[in-house]
C-alpha positions as CSV (number, residue, x, y, z in Angstrom):
1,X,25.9,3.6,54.6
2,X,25.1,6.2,57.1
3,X,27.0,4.3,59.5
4,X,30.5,4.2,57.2
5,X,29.7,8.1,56.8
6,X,29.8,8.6,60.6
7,X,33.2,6.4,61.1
8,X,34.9,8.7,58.0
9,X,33.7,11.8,59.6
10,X,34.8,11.0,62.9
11,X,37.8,9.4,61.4
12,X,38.6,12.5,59.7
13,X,38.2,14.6,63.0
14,X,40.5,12.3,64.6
15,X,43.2,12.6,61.6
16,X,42.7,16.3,62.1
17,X,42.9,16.6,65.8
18,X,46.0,15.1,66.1
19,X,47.7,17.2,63.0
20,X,46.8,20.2,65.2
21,X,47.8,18.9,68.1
22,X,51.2,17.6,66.3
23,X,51.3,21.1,64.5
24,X,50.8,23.1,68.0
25,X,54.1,21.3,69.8
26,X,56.2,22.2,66.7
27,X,55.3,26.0,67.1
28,X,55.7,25.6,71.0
29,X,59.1,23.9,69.9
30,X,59.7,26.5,67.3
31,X,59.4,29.7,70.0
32,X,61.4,28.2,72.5
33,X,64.2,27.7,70.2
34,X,63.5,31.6,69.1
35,X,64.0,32.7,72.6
36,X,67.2,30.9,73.3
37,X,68.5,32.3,70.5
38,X,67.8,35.6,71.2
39,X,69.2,35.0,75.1
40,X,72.7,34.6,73.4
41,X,75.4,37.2,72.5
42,X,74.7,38.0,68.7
43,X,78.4,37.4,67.7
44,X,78.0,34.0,68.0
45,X,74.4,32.9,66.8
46,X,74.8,29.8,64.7
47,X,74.0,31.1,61.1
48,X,72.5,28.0,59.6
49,X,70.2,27.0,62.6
50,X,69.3,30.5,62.9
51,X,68.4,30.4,59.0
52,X,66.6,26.8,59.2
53,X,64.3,28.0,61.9
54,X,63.2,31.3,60.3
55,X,62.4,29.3,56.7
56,X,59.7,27.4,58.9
57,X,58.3,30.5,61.3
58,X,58.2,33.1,58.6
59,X,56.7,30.5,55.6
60,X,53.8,30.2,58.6
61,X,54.0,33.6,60.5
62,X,50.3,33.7,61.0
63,X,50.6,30.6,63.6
64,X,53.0,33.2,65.8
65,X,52.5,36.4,67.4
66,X,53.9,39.7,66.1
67,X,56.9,39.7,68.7
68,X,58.0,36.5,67.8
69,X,58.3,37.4,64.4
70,X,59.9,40.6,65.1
71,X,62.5,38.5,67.1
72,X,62.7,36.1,64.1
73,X,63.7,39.3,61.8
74,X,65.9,40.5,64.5
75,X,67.9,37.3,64.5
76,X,68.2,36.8,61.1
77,X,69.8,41.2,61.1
78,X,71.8,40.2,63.2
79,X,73.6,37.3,61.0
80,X,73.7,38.9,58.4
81,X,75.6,41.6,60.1
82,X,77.8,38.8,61.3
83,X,78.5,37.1,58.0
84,X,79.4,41.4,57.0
85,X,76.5,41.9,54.9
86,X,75.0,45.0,55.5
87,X,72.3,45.2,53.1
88,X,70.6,42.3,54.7
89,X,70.9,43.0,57.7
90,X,68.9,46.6,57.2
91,X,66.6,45.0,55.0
92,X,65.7,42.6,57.8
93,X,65.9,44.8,60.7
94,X,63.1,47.2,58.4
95,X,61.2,43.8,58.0
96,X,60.9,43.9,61.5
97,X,59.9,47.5,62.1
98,X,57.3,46.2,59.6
99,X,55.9,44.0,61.7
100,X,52.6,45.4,63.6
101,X,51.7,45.3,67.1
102,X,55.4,44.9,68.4
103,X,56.5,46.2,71.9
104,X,58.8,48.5,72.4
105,X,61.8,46.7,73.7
106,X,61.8,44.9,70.2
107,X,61.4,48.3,68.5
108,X,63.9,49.9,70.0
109,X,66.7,46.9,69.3
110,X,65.3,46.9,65.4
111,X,65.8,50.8,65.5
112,X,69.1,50.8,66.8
113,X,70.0,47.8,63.7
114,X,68.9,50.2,61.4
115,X,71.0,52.9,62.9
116,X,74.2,50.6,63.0
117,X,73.5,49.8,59.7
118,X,73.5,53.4,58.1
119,X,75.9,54.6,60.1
120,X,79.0,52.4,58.8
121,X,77.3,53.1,55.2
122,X,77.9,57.1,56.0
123,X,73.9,58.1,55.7
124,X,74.2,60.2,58.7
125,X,70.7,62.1,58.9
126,X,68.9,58.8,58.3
127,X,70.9,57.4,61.6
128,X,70.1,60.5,63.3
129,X,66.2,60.0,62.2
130,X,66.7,56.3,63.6
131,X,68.5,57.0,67.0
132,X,66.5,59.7,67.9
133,X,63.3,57.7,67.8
134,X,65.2,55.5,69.8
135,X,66.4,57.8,72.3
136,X,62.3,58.7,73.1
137,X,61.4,54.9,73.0
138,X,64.4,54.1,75.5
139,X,63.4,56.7,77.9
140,X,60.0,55.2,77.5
141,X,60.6,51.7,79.1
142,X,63.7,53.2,80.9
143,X,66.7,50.7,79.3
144,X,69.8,52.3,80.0
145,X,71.8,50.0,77.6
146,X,69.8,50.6,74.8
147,X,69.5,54.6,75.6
148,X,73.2,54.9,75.8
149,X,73.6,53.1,72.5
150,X,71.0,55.4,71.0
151,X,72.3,58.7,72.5
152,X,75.9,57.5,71.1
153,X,74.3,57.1,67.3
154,X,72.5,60.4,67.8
155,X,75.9,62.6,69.2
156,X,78.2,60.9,66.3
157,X,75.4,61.6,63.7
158,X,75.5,65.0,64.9
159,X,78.6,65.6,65.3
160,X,78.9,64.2,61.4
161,X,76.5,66.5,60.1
162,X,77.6,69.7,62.2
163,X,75.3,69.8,64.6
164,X,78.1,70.4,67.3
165,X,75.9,71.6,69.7
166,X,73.6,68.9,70.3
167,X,76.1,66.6,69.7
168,X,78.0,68.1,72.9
169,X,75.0,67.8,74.7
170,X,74.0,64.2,74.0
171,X,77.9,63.2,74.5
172,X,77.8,64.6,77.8
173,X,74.8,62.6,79.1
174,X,76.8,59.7,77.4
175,X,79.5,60.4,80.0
176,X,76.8,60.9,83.0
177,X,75.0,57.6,82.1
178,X,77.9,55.7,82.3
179,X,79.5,57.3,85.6
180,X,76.2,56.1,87.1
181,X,76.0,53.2,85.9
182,X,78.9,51.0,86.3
183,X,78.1,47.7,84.7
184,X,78.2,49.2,81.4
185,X,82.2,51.3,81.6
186,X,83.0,48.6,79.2
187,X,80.5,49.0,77.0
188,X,82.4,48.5,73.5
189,X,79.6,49.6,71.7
190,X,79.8,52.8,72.6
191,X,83.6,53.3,71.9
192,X,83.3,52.0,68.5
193,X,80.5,54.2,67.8
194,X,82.4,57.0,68.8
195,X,85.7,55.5,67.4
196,X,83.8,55.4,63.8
197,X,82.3,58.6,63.8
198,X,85.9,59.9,64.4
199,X,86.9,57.7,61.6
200,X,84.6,59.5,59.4
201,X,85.6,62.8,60.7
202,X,89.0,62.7,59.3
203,X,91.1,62.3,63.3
204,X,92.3,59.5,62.1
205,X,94.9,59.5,65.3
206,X,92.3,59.8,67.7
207,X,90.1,56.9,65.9
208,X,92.9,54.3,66.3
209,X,93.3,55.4,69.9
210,X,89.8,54.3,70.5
211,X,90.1,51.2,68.7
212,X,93.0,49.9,70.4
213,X,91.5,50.4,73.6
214,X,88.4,48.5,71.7
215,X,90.2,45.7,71.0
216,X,92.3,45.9,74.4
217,X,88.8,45.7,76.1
218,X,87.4,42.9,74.2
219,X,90.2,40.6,75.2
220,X,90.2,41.3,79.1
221,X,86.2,41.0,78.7
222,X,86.8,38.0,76.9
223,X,84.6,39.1,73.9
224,X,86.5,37.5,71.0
225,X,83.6,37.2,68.8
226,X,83.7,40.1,66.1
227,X,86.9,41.3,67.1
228,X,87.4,40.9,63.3
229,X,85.7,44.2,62.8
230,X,88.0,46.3,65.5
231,X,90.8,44.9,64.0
232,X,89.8,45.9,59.9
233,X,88.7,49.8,61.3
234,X,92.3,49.8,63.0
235,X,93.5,48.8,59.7
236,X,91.7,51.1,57.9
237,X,92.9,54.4,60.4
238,X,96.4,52.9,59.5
239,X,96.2,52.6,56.0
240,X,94.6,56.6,56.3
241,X,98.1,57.4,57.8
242,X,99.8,55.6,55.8
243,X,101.5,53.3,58.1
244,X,101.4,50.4,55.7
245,X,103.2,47.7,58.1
246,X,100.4,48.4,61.1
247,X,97.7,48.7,58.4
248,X,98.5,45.1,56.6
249,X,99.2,43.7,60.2
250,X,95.6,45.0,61.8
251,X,93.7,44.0,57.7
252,X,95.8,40.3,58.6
253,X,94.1,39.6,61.7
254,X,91.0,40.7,60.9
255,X,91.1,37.9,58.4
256,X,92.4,35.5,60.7
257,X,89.7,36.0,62.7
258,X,87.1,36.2,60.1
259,X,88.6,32.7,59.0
260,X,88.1,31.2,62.0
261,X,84.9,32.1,62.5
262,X,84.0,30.8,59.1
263,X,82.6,34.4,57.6
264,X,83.3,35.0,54.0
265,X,82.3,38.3,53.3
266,X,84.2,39.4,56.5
267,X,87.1,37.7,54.7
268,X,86.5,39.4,51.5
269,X,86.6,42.9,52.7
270,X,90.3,41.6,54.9
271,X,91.5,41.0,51.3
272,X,90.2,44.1,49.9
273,X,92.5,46.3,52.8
274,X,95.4,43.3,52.5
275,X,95.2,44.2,48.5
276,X,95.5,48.1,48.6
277,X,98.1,48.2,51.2
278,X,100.2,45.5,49.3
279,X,99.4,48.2,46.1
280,X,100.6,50.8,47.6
281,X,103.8,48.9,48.8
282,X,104.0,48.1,45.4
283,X,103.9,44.3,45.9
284,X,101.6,44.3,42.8
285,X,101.4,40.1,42.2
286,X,100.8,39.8,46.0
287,X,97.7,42.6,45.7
288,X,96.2,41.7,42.7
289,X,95.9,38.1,44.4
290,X,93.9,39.4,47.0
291,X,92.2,42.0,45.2
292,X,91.1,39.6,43.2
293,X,89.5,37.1,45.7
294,X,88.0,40.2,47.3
295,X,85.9,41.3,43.8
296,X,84.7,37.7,42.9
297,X,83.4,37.5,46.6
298,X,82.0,40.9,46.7
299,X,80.6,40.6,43.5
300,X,78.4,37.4,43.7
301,X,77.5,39.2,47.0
302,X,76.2,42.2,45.3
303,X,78.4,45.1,47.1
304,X,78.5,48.1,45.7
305,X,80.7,50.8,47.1
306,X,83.1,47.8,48.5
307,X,83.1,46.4,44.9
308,X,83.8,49.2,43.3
309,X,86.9,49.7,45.6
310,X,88.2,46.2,44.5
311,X,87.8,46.6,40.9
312,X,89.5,50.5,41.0
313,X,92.5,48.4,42.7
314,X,92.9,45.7,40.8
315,X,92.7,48.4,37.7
316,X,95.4,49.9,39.3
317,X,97.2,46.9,39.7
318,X,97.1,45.8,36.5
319,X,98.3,48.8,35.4
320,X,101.6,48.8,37.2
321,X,102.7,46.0,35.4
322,X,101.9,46.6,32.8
323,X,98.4,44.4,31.8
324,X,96.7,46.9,30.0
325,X,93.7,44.7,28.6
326,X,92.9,42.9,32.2
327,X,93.3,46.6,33.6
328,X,90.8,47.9,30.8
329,X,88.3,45.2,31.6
330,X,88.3,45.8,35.5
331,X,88.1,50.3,34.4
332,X,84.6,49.0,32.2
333,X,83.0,47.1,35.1
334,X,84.1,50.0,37.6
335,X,82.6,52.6,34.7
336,X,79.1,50.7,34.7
337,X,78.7,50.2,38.1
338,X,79.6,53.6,39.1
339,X,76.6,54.7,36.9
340,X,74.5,52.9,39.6
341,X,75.8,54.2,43.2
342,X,76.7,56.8,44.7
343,X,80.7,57.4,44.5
344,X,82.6,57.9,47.6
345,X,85.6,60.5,47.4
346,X,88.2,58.2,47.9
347,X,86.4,56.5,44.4
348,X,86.7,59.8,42.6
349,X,90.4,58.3,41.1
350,X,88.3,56.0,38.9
351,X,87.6,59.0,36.5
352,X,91.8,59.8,36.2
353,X,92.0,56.4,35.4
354,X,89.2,56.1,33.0
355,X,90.8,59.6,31.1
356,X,93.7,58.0,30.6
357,X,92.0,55.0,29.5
358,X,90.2,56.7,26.5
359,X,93.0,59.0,25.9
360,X,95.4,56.2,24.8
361,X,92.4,54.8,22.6
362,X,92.4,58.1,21.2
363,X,88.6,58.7,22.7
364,X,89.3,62.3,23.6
365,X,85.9,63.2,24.0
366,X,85.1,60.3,26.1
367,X,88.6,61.0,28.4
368,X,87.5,64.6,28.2
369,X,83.6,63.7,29.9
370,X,85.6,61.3,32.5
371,X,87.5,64.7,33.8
372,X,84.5,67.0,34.0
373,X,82.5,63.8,35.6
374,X,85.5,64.2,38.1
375,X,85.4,67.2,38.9
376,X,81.4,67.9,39.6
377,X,81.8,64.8,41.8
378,X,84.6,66.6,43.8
379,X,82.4,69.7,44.2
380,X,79.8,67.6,45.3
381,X,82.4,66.1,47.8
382,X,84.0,68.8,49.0
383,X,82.6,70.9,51.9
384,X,84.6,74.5,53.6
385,X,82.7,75.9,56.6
386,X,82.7,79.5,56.4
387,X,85.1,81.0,59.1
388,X,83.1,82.6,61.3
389,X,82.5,83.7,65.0
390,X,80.1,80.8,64.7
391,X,82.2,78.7,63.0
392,X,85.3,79.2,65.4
393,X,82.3,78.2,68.3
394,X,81.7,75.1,66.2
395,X,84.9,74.0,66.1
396,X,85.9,74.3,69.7
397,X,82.6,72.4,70.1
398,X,84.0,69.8,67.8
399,X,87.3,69.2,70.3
400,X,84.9,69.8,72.9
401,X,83.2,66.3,71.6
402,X,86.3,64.7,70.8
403,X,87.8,65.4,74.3
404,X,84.4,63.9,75.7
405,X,84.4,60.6,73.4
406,X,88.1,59.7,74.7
407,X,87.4,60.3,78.1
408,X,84.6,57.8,77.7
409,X,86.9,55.7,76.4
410,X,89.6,56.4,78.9
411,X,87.3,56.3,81.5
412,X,86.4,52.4,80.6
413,X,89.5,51.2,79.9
414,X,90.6,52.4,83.4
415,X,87.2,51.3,84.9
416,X,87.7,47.9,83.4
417,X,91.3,47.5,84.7
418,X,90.1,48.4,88.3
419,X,87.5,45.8,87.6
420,X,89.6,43.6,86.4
421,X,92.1,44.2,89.9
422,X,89.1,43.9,91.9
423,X,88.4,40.5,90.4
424,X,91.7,39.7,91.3
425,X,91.9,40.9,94.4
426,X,88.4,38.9,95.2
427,X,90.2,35.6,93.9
428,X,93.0,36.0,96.3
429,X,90.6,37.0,99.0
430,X,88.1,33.4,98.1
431,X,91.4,31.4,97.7
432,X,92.4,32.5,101.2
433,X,89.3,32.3,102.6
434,X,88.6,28.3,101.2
435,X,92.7,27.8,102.6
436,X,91.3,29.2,106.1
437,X,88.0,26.9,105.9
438,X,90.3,24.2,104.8
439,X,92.7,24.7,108.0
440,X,90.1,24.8,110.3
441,X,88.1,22.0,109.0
442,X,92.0,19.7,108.8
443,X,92.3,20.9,112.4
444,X,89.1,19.7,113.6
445,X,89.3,17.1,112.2
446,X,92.8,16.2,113.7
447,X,91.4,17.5,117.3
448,X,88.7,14.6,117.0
449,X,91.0,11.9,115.5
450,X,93.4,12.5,118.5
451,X,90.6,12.9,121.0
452,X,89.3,9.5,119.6
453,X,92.6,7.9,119.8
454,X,93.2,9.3,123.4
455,X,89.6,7.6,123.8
456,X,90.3,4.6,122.4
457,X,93.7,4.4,124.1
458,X,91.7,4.8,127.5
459,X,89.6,2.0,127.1
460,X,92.0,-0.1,125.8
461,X,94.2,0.3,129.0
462,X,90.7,-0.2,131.4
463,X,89.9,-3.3,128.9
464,X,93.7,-4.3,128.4
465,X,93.9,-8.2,129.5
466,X,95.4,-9.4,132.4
467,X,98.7,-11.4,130.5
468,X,99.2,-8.1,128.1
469,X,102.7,-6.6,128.0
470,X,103.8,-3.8,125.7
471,X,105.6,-4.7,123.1
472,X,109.1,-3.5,122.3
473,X,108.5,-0.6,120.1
474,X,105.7,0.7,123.0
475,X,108.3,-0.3,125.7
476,X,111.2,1.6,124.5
477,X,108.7,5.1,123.2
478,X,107.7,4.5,127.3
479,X,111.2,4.4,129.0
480,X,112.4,7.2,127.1
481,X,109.6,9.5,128.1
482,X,109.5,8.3,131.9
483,X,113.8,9.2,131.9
484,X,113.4,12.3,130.5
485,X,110.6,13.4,132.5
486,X,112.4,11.8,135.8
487,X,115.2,13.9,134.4
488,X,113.6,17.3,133.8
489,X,111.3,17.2,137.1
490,X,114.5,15.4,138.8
491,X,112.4,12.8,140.7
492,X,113.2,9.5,141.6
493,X,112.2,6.6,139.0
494,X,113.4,2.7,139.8
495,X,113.7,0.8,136.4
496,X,114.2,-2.5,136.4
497,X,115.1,-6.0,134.1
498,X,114.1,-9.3,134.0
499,X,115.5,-11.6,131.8
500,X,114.8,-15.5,130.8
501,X,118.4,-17.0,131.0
502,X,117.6,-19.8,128.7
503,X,114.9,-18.5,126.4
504,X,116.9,-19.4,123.3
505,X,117.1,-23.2,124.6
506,X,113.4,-22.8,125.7
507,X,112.4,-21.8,122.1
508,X,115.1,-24.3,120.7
509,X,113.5,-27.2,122.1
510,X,109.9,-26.4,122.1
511,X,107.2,-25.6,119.5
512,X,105.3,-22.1,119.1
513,X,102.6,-23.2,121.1
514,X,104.3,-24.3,123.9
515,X,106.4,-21.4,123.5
516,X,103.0,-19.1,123.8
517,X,101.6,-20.6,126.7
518,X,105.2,-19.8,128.8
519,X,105.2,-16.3,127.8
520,X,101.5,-16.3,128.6
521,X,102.3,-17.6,132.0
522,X,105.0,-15.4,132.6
523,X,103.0,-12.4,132.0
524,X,100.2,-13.3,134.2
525,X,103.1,-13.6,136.8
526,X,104.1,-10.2,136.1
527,X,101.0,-8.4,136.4
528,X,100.1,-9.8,139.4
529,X,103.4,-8.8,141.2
530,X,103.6,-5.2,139.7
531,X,101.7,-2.1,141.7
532,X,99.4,0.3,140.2
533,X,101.6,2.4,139.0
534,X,104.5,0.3,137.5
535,X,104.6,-0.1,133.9
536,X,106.2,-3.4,132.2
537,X,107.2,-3.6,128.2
538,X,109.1,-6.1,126.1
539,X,112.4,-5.7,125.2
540,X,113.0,-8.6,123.5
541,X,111.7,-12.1,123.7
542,X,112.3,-13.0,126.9
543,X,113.8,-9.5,128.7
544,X,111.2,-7.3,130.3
545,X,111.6,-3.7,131.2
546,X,110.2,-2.6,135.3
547,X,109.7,1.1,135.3
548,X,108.4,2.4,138.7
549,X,108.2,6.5,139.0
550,X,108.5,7.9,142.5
551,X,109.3,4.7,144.4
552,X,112.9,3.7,145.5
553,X,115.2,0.9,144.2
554,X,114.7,-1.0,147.6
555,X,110.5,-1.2,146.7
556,X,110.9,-2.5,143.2
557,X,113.8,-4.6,144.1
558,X,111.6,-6.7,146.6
559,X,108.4,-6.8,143.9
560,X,111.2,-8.7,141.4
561,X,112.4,-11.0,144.1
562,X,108.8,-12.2,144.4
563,X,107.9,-12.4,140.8
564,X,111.7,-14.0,140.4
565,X,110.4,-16.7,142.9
566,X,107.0,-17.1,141.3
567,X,108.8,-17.7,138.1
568,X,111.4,-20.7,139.6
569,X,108.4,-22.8,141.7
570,X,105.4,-22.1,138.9
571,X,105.2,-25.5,137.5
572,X,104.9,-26.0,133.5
573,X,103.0,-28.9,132.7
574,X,103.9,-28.7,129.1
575,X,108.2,-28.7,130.0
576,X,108.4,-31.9,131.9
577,X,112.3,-31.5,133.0
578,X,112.9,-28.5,131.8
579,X,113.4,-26.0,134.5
580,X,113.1,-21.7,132.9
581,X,115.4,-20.0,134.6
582,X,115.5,-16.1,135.2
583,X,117.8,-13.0,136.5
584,X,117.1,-9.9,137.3
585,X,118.5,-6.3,138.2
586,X,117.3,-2.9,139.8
587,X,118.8,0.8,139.9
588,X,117.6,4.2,140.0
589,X,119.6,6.3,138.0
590,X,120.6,9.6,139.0
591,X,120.1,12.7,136.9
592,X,123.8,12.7,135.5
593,X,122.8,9.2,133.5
594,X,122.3,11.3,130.1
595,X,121.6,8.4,127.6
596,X,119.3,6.0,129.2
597,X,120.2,3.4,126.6
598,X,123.9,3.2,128.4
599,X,122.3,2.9,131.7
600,X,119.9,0.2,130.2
601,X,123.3,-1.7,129.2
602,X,124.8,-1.3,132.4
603,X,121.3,-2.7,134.0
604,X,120.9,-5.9,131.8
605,X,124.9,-6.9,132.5
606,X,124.8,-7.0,136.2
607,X,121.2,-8.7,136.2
608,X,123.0,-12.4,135.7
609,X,125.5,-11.2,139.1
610,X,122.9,-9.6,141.3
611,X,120.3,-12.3,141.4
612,X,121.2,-15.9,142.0
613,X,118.8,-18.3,139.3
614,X,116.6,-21.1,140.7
615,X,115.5,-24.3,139.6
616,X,112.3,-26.0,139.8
């Protein structure tokens, strides 16, 4: 018994050893796949992988340290943010500010989420709280990018809540960070930071300035991803002044975008600009289409201010042709909601439209509450400052700060087409420079292959046997150089021919390898009667071609008498009777003779009269 109690407990120690040991290369798994993820651009994390692997680390957070879970939350802010919904996103990126024991680095990307995050919802002195912390933490570990993104919240928060001066400051070290420090001119960031703020300021001109040169910048950086969101605030400036066509153009591509990147709240809000423009065009079927799409979405979604928007609309909407009951219905949801958040002035129409509502149920009490709800919500809203010497100081602060954000902008888009120029210019410069290394290599290469075949011609003239004759094509590439050099450097050059008189009879009345061994024969003959310096060839079977430079007609003429003679006594065994005859000729032509092929002619016809033939 004590035995079978040992083998369970070991057993049991085993079983539990390797569950750890299994357990340990899934967290090791689990944080590599963490970091890779958080290596990549954000705009194009994949959301459901992201979303897999955060069910598993966070359900066992205590296996992992405290950055890895802050990384974990940081990932999951930043799809959310790309999927468009905000609320997560915060509530993650606070998850993760949660987290203790963090480092800096981490806290400062969480704080700068959280600043992102309340700065497109318009809660400007809780993004000033948030930058400013990371303005001190960036300093801290000296990150540049992460300061500049911080000082950009913290100016545009300032600026929104009229705190001109600092603003001007923090604006102007914007400028000065990134005039020292080139790899970030095209930091788009920045711009839309500053292209937002300017948004919410009312310069609805100098907003879509920056924007274009947003979205100009993200195509020659190639940084597609989330261009969906430069294209819906371009919209939005558009639809602000009222230039509908650009407006529905810019809210069009935005969901094109969104579309393709598969984001459906992103395509929600696209309907919700796409339905108010249409409104206003008075394309009311087309808008209440979209409008429509854009509430269900929103609402399963839980938006609040965006859903509000859609719901205002599509009252609207319905109203204009005339649908009072759908119209009523999308007024009561609006009515309850409002009740819940906080209204926006561009929302502050819901209140006409609920007046009018009750008045034509004859609820003029109710309609009568609607208009006073109205107008403390506009009081609320609206905001004078008083004109003062201060205030004038303020305001040429204010262009000040608006003169310094499009120069930042200006600045990169110029910085980013010299860039861009330079890249060029370094193309064309590598292109060249490979063409160059090409060329010389090709050359090289050429020099050796000719120096080899120079080589190889060499020894193949020392190694050449002793019956060789150059063939015809050799033979006439030779006696055209040799004349026109004889010509140019007007020397004297003796050519002469020899031709086999009955070589067609020979080869007639013979086979191919009786054939063979003549020829064989006869060129033994010839290079044993031929000086140093005399070079023979083929012409055809049977004609031979003498060139001899620098010697006179008289010495070549008496070297073809010999080999003439050789060839009419040499006996061939193989011929029996048959005697192979031969004529021959000699001349040295004078400079005049332009075409050496005539005087060739002229040579081969008087070969059979000069030189009487021989039998055997």
């Amino acid at each position: 018994m004590k035995r079978r109690a040992l083998y369970l407990v070991v057993f049991i120690c085993i079983f539990l050893s390797g569950h750890t040991i299994a357990q340990e290369l899934a967290i090791t798994e689990n944080i590599k796949k963490i970091d890779a993820f958080f290596a990549m651009e954000k705009e194009i994390l994949p959301a459901d992988e992201v979303i897999t692997l955060a069910n598993k680390v966070i359900k066992q957070r205590h296996y992992y340290s405290a950055n890895t879970i802050a990384k974990m939350f940081i990932l999951l802010s930043d799809t959310a943010d790309n999927k468009g919904d905000l609320g997560k996103s915060i509530q993650f990126a606070q998850d993760g500010l949660g987290v203790v024991g963090i480092n800096n680095v981490l806290r400062v990307n969480l704080l700068l989420k959280l600043a992102a995050g309340y700065y497109v919802e318009g809660h400007f002195h809780q993004v000033h709280e948030f930058a400013q912390e990371a303005v001190k933490l960036s300093r801290h570990i000296t990150s540049v990018k992460s300061l500049l993104v911080a000082l950009s919240y913290s100016a545009m928060s300032n600026a929104l809540i009229a705190n001109n001066s600092a603003a001007h400051q923090e604006l102007q070290e914007v400028s000065q960070l990134l005039a020292d420090n080139n790899q970030f001119n095209n930091h788009l960031e920045v711009i839309e930071i500053l292209a937002l703020a300017l948004l919410y300021q009312q310069d609805y001109n100098t907003a879509k300035t920056l924007y274009n040169k947003a979205i100009k910048l993200r195509f020659e950086s190639n940084k597609i991803d989330g261009i969906d969101r430069s294209y819906y605030y371009l919209a939005t400036t558009n639809l602000k002044l009222a230039r509908l066509n650009d407006a529905y153009s810019g809210f069009y591509q935005a969901k094109q975008q969104a579309t393709k990147n598969k984001l459906p709240i992103r395509i929600a809000f696209a309907n919700l600009g796409l339905g108010q423009v249409l409104l206003l065009q008075k394309d009311y079927a087309q808008a209440i289409e979209h409008l429509q799409k854009a509430e269900s979405r929103l609402k399963n979604e839980s938006f609040g201010a965006p859903y509000l928007t859609a719901l205002i609309n599509l009252a609207k909407a319905y109203s204009a042709i005339d649908d009072k009951p759908a119209s009523y219905i999308a007024l009561k949801r609006a009515e309850q909601l409002a009740q819940k958040i906080e209204i926006s002035y561009d929302q502050l129409d819901l209140y006409t439209l609920l007046a009018d509502m009750y008045s034509e149920k004859n609820k003029e009490q109710q309609a009568l509450e609607a208009l006073k709800k109205q107008l403390q919500l506009y009081k609320e809203h609206y905001y004078q400052k008083p004109v003062t010497a201060q205030g004038e100081k303020d305001i040429s602060l204010d262009l000040k700060n608006k003169q310094i954000a499009l120069n930042v902008a200006v600045q990169s888009d110029l910085r980013q087409s010299y860039f861009k120029k330079y890249q060029n210019t370094k193309k064309i410069i590598y292109l060249l420079l490979a063409l160059l290394i090409i060329f010389l290599f090709t050359s090289f290469y050429l020099y050796l292959s000719q120096r080899n075949q120079r080589l190889n011609k060499a020894y193949d003239d020392i190694e050449r046997p002793i019956d060789y004759i150059a063939p015809p094509p050799q033979t006439k590439k030779m006696y055209q150089l040799n004349f026109k050099k004889a010509r140019k450097f007007e020397y004297v050059i003796s050519v002469g021919y020899l031709s086999i008189d009955n070589w067609q009879e020979l080869t007639f009345s013979f086979n191919k390898k009786v054939v063979a061994e003549v020829t064989k024969t006869i060129a033994l003959l010839i290079n044993e009667y031929i000086g140093e310096f005399d070079q023979v060839g083929l012409i055809n079977e049977g004609e031979y071609l003498f060139l001899s430079p620098h010697q006179s007609k008289e010495s070549l003429q008496a070297k073809l008498n010999l080999l003439s003679n050789a060839i009419n006594t040499r006996f061939f065994a193989n011929l029996g009777d048959f005697s192979v005859k031969n004529s021959y000729s000699c001349q040295s032509p004078s400079p005049q003779d332009i075409d050496p092929f005539i005087f060739l002619s002229r040579l081969s016809e008087s070969a059979s009269i000069e030189t009487p033939t021989f039998k055997k």
